[in-house]
NUMARDO-598738 format. One record per residue: x, y, z of N, C-alpha, C, O, CB in turn; residue number from 1; chain. Coordinates in nm, 2 decimals. Each point is the difference from the previous one (the first is absolute). Glycine has a CB too. Example, Ala and Ser with C-alpha at 12.3 -4.5 7.8 and 13.67 -1.06 7.14 Angstrom:
[atom [1.32, -0.57, 0.78], [-0.09, 0.12, 0.00], [0.09, 0.12, 0.00], [0.10, 0.00, 0.07], [-0.29, -0.12, 0.05], 1, 'A'],
[atom [0.15, 0.23, -0.19], [0.09, 0.11, 0.00], [-0.08, 0.11, 0.08], [0.05, 0.11, 0.01], [0.07, -0.17, -0.23], 2, 'A'],
This chain:
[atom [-1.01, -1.91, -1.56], [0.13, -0.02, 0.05], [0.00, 0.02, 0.15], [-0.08, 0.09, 0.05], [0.19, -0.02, -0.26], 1, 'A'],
[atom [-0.04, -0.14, 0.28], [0.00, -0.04, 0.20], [0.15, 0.08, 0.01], [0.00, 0.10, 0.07], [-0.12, -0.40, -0.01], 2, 'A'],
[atom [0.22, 0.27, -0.11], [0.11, 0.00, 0.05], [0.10, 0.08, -0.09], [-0.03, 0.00, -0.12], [-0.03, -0.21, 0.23], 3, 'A'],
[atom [0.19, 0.30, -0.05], [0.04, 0.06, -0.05], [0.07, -0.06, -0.10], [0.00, 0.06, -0.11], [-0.02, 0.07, 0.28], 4, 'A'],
[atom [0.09, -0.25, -0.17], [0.09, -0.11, -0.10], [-0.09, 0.04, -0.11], [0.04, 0.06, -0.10], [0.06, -0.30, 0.25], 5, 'A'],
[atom [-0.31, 0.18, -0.13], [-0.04, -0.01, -0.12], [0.00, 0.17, -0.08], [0.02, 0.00, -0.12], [-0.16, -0.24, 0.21], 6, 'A'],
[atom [0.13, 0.35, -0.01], [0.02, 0.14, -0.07], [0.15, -0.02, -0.07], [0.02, 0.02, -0.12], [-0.18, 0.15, 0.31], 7, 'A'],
[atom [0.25, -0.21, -0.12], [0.12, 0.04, -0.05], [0.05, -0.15, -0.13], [0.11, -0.02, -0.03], [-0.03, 0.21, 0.32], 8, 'A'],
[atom [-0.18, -0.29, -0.33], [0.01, -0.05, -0.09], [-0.07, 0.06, -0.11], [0.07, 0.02, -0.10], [-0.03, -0.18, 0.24], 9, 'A'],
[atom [-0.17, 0.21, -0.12], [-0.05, 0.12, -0.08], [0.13, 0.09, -0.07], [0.02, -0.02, -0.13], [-0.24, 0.04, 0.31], 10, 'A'],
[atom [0.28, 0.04, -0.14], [0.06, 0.14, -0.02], [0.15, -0.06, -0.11], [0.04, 0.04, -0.11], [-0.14, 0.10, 0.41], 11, 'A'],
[atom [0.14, -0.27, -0.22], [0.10, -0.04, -0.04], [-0.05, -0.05, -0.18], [0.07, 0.02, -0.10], [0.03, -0.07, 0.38], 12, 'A'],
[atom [-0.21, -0.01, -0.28], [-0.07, -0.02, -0.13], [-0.02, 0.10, -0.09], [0.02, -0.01, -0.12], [-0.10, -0.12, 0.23], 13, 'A'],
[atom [0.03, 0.25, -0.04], [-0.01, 0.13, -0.07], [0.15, 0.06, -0.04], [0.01, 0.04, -0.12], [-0.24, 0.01, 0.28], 14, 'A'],
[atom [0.33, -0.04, -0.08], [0.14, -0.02, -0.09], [0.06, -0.08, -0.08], [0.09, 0.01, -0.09], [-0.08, 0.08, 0.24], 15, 'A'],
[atom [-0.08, -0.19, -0.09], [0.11, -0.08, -0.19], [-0.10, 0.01, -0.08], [0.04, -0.04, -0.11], [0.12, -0.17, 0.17], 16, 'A'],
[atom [-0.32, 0.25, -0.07], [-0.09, -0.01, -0.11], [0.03, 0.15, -0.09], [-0.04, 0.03, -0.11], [-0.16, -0.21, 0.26], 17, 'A'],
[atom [0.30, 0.28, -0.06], [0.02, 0.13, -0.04], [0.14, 0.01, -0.01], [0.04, 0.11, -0.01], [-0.23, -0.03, 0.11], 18, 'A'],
[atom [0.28, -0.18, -0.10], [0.15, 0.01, -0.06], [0.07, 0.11, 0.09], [0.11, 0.05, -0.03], [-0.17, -0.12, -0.23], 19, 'A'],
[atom [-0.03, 0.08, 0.37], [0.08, 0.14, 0.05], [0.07, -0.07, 0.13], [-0.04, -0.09, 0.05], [-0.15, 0.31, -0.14], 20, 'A'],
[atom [0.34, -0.13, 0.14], [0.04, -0.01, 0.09], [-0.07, 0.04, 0.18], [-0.09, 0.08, 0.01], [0.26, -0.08, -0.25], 21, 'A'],
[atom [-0.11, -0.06, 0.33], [0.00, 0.04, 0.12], [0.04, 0.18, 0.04], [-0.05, 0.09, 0.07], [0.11, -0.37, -0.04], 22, 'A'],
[atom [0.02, 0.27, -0.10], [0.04, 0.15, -0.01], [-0.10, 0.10, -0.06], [-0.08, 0.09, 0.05], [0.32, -0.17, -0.07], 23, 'A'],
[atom [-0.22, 0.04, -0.13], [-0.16, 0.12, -0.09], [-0.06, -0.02, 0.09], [0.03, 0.09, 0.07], [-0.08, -0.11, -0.31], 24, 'A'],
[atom [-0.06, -0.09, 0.32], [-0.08, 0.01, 0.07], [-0.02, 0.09, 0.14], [-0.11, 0.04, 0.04], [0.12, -0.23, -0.17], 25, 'A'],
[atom [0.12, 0.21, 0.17], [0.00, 0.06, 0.07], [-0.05, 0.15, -0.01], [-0.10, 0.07, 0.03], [0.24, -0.24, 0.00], 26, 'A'],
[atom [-0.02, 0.20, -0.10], [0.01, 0.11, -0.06], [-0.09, 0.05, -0.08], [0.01, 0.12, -0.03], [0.17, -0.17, 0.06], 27, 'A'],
[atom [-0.27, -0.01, -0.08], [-0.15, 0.07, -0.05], [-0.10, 0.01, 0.12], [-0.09, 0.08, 0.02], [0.10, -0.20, -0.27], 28, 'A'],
[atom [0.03, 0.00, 0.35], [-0.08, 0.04, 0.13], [0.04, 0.15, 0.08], [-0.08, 0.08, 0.03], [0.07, -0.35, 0.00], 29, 'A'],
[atom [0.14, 0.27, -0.03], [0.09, 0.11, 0.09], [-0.02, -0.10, 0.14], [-0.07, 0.04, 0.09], [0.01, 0.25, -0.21], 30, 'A'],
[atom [0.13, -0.42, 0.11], [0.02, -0.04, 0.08], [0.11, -0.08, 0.01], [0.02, -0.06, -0.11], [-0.22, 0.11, 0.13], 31, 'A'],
[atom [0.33, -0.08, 0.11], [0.12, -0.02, -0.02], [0.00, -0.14, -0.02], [-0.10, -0.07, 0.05], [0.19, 0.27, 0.06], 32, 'A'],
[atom [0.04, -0.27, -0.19], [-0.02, -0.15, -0.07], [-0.02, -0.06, 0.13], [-0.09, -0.08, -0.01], [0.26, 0.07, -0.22], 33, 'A'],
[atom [-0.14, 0.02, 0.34], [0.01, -0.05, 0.14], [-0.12, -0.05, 0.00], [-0.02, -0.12, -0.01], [0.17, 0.27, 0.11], 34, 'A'],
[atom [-0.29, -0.05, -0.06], [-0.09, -0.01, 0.01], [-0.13, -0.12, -0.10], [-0.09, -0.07, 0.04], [0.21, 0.31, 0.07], 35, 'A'],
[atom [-0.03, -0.22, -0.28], [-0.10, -0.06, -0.08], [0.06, -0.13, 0.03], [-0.09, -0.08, -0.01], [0.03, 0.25, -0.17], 36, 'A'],
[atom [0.19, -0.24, 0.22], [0.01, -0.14, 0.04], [-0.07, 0.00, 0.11], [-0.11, -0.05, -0.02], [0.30, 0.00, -0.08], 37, 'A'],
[atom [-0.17, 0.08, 0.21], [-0.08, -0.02, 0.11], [-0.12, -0.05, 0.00], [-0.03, -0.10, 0.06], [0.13, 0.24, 0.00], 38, 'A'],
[atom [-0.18, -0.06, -0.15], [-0.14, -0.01, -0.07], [-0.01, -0.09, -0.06], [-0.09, -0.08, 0.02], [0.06, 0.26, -0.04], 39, 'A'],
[atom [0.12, -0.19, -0.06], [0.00, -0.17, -0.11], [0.05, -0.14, 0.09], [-0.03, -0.12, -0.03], [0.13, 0.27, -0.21], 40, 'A'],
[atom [-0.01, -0.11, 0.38], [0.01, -0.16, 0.05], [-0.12, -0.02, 0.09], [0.02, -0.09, 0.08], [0.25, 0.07, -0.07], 41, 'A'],
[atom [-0.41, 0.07, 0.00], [-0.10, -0.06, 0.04], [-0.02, 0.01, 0.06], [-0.11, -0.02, 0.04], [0.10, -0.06, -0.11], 42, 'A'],
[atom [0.15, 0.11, 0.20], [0.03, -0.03, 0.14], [-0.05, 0.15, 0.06], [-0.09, 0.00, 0.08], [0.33, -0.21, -0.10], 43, 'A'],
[atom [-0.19, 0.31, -0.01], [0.01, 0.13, 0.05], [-0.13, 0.03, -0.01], [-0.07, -0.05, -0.10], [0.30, 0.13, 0.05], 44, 'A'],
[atom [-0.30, 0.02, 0.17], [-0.13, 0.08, 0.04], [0.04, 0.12, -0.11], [0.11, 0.00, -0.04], [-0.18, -0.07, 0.34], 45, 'A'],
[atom [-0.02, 0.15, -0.33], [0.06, 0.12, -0.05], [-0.16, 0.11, -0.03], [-0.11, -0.04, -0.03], [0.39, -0.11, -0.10], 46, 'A'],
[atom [-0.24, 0.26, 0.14], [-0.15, 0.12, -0.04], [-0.08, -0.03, -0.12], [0.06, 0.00, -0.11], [0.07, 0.19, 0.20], 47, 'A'],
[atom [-0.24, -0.20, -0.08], [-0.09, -0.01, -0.07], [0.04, 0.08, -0.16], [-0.01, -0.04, -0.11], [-0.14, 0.01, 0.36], 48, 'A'],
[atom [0.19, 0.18, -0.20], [0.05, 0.08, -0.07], [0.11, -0.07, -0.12], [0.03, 0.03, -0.12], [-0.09, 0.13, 0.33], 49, 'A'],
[atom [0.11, -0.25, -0.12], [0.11, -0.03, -0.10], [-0.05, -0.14, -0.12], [0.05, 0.02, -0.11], [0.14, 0.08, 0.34], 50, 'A'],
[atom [-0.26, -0.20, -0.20], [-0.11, -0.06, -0.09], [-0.03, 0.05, -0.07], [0.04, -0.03, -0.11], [-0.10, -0.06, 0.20], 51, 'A'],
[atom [-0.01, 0.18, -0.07], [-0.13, 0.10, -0.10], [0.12, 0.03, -0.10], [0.00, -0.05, -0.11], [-0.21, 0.21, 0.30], 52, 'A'],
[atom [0.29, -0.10, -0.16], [0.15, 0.08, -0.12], [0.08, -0.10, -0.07], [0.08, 0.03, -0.09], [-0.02, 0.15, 0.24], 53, 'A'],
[atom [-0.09, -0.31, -0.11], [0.09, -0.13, -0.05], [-0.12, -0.03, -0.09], [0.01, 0.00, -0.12], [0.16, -0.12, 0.35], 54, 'A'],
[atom [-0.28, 0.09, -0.18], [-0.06, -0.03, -0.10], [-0.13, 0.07, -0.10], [-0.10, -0.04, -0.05], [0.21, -0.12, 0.20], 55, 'A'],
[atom [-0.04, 0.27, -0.14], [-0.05, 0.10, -0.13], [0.09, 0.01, -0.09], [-0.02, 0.04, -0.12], [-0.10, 0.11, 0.24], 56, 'A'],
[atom [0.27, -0.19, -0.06], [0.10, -0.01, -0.08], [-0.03, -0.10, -0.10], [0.02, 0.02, -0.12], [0.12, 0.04, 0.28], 57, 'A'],
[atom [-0.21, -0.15, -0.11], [0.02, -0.14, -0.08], [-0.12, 0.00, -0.07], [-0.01, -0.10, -0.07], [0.15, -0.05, 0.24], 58, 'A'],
[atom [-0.26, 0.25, -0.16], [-0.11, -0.01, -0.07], [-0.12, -0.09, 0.09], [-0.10, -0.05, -0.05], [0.27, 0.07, -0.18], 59, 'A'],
[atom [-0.14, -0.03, 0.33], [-0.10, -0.10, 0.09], [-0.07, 0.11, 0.06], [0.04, 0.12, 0.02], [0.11, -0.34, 0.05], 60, 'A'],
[atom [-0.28, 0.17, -0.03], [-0.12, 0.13, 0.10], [-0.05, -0.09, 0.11], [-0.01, -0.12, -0.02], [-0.12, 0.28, -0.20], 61, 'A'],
[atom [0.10, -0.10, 0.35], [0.00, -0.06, 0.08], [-0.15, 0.00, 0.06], [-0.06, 0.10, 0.02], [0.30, -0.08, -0.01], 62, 'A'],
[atom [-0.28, -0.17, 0.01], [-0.17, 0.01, -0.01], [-0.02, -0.10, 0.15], [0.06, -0.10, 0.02], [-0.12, 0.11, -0.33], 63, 'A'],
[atom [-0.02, 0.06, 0.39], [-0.05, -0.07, 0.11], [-0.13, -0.08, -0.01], [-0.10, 0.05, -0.05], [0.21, 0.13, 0.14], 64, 'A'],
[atom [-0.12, -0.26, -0.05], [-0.15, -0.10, -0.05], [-0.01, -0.07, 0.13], [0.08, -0.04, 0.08], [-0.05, -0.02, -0.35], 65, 'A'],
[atom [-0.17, 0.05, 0.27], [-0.04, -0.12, 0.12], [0.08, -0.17, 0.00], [-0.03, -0.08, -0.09], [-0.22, 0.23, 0.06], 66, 'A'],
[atom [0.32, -0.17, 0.12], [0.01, -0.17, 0.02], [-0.05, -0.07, -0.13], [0.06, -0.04, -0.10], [-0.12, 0.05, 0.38], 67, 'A'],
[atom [-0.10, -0.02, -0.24], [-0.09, -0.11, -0.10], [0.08, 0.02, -0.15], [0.07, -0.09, -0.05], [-0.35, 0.12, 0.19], 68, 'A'],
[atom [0.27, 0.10, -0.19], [0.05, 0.04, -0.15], [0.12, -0.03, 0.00], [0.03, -0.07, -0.11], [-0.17, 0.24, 0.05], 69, 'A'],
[atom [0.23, -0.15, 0.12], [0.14, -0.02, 0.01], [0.02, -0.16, -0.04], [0.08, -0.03, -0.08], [-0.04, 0.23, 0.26], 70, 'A'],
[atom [-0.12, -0.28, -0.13], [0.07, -0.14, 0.02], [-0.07, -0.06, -0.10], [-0.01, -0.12, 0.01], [0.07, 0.11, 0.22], 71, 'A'],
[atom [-0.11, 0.08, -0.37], [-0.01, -0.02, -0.11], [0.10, 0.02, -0.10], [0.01, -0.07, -0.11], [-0.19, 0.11, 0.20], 72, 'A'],
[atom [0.25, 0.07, -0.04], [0.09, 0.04, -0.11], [0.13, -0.09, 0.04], [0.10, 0.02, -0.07], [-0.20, 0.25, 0.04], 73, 'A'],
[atom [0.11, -0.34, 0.11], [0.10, -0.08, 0.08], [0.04, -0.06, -0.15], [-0.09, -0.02, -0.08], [-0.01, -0.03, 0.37], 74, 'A'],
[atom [0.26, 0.02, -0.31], [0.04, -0.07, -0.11], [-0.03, -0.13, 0.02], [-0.02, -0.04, 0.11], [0.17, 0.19, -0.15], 75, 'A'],
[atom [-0.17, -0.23, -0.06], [-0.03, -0.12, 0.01], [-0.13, -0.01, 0.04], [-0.01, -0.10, 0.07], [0.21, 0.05, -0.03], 76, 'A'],
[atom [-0.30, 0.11, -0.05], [-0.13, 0.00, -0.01], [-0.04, 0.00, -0.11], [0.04, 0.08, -0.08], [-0.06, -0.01, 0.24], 77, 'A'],
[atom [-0.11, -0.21, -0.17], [-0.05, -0.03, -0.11], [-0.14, 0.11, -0.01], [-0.04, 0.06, 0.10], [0.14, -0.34, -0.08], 78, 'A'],
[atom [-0.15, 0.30, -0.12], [-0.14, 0.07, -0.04], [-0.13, -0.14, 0.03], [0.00, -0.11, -0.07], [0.15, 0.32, -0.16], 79, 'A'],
[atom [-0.21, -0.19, 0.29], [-0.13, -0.16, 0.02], [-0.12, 0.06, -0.09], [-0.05, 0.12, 0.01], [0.10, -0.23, 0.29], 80, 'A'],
[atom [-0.09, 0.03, -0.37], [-0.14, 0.04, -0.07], [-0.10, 0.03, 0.10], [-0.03, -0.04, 0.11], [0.06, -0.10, -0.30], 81, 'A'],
[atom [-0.09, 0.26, 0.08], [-0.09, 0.09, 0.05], [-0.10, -0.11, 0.07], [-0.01, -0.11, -0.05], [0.04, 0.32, -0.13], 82, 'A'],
[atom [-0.11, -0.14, 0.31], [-0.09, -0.06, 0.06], [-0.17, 0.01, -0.08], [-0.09, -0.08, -0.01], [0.29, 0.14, 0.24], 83, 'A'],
[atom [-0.18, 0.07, -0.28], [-0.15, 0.04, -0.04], [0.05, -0.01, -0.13], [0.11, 0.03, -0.05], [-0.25, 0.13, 0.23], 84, 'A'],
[atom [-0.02, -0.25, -0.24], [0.01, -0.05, -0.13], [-0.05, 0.12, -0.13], [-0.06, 0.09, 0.05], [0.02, -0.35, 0.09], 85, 'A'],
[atom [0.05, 0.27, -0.24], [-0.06, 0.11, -0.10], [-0.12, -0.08, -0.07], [0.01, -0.11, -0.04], [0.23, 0.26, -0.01], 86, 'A'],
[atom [-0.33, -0.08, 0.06], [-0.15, -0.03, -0.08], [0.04, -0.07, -0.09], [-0.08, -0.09, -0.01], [-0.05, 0.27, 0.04], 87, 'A'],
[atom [0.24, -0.20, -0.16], [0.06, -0.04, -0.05], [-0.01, -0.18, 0.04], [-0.06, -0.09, -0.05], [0.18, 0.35, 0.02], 88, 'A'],
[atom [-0.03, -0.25, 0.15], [0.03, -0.14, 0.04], [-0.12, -0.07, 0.05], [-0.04, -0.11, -0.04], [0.28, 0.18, 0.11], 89, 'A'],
[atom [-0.32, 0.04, 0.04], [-0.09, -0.08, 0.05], [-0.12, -0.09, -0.09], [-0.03, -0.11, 0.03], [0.11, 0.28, 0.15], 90, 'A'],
[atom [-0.15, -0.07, -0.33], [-0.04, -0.06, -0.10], [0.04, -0.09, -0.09], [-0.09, -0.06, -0.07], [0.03, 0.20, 0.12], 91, 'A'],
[atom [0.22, -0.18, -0.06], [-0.01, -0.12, -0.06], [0.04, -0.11, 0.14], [0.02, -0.12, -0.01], [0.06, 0.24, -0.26], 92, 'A'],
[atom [-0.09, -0.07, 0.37], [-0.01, -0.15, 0.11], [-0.15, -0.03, 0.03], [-0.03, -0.12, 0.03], [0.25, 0.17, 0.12], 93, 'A'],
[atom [-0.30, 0.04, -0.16], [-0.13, -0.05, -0.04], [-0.13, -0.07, -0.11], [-0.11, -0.06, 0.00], [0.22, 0.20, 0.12], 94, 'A'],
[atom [0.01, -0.08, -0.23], [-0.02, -0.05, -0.11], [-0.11, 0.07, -0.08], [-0.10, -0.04, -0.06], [0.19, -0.17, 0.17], 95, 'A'],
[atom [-0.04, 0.32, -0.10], [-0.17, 0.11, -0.04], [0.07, 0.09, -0.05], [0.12, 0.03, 0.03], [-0.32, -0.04, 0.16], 96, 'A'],
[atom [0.12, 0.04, -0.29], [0.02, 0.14, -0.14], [-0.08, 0.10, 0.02], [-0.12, -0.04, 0.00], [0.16, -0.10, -0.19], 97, 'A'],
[atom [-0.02, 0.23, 0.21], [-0.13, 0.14, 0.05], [0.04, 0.05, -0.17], [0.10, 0.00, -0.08], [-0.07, 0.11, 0.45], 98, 'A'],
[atom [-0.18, -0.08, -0.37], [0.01, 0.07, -0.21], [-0.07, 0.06, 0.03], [-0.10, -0.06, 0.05], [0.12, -0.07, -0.24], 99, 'A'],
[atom [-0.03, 0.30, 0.21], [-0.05, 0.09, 0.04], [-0.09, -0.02, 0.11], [-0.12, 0.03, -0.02], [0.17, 0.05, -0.19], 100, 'A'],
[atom [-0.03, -0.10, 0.28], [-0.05, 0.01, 0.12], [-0.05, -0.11, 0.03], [-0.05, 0.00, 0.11], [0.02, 0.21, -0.13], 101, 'A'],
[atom [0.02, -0.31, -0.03], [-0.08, -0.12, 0.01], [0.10, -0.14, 0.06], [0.09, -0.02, -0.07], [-0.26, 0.14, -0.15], 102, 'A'],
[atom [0.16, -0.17, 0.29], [0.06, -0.11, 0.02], [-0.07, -0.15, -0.06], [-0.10, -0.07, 0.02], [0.19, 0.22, 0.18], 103, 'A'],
[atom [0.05, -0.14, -0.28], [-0.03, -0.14, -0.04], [0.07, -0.15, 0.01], [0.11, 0.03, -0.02], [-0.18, 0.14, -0.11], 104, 'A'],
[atom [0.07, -0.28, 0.15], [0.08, -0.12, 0.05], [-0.01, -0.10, -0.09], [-0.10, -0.05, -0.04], [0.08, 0.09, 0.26], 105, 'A'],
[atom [0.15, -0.06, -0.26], [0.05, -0.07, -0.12], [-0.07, -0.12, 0.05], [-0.03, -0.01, 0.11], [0.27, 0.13, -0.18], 106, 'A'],
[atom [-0.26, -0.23, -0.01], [0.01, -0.17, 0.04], [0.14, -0.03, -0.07], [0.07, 0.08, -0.06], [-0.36, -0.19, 0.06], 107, 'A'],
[atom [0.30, 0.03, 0.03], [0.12, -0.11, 0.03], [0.06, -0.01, -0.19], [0.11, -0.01, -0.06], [-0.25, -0.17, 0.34], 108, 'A'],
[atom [0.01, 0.19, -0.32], [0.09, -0.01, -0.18], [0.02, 0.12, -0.07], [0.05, 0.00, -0.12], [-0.16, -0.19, 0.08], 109, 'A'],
[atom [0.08, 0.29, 0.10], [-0.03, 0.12, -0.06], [0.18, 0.03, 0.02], [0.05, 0.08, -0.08], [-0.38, 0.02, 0.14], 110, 'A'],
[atom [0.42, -0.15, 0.03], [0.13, 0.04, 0.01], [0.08, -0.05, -0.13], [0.12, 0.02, 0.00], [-0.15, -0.04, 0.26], 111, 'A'],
């Protein structure tokens, strides 16, 4: 997440996935309803302090990661097949059966 809108889409998710109000939320934070909208219209700066308490409310933990890793977890990212192949794959693109230790290569009818 870049931008406060996207934290305070987070949070707002975390309340309707928890049926709980602006107010409970507050109020399990010990913070005034004022502040938890503020927080929720995306628009307002606000203390670090006060995130951390919004969202322990909501069951969220807050994890710092490098750029690179981050823009993995980006929604709407696909998973791309693995680059390195497993001994598995690479033996049947070669077309060879190892039987204890031995390599062996099928011909063409033995399939």
């Amino acid at each position: 997440m870049k931008t406060l809108s996207e934290l305070a889409q987070v949070l707002r998710q975390g309340l309707k996935e928890k049926g709980i109000s602006q107010v409970s939320l507050g109020a399990s934070a010990g913070l005034a309803k004022r502040t938890v909208t503020a927080v929720l219209s995306g628009t307002a700066d606000y203390k670090v302090t006060t995130l951390l308490a919004l969202l322990d409310r909501l069951g969220y933990e807050v994890a710092i990661l490098p750029k690179a890793a981050a823009d993995g977890l980006a929604p709407g990212t696909v998973p791309t097949a693995p680059v390195v192949k497993t001994r598995v794959q690479v033996a049947r693109e070669s077309n060879t059966v190892t039987d204890g230790g031995l390599v062996q290569h099928r011909d063409s009818h033995d399939r």
